[in-house]
N, C-alpha and C positions, 0 to 999 in steps of 0.2 A: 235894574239895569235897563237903561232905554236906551241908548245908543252904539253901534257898531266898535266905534274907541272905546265905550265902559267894558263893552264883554272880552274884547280883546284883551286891554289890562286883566281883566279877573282871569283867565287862560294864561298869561303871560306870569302872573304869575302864582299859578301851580305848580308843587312840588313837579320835578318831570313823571316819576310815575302814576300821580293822578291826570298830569296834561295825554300821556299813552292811555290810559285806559280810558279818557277821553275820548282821544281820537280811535279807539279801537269800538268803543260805547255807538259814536255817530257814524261810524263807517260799518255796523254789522245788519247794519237795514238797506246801504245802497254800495252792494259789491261793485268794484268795478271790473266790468269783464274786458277780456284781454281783448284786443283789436285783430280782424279777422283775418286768418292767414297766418298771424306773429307766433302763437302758438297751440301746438297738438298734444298733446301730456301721452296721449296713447300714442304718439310718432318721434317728438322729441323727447319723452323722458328717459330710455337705454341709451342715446348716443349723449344728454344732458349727463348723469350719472357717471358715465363713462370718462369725461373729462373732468370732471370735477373730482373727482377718484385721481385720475392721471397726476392733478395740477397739485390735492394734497399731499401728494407722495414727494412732491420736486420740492425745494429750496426757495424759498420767494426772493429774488433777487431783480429790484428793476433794472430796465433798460438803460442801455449805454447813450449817451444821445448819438453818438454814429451809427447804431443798433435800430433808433427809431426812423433818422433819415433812412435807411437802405430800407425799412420796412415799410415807408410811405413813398419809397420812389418808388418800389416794386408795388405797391397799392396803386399807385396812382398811374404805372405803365398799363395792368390789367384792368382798370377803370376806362382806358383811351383803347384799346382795343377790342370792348365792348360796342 
């Protein structure tokens, strides 16, 4: 394979679970760390847990779209009085 289109096809087409252990293969030499500040595992993982706990418990039911408007006008009142 000499070209960036040949390797692509030969990736494109792999089974998907040889294309994941691929991609899990080239990504175990260069982690990517999370960007500074975004997160603390020892600060955000009890209130993380916590909601995710809360959310499996409820009913997955999406929003209404008049649900979404009132939840970006009230986003967007608290973003202007910033």
């Amino acid at each position: 394979m000499s070209t960036a289109l040949e390797i692509k096809a030969a990736i494109d087409a792999l089974p998907p679970a040889e294309r994941m252990n691929l991609v899990v293969t080239l990504n175990a030499d260069y982690p990517v760390p999370y960007p500074a500040g975004e997160l603390d595992p020892e600060v955000d993982s009890p209130e993380l847990e916590a909601e995710l706990l809360k959310s499996a418990d409820q009913p997955s039911v999406p929003y209404s779209a008049q649900e979404m408007r009132e939840m970006c006008q009230q986003l967007a009142a608290e973003l202007r009085v910033r």
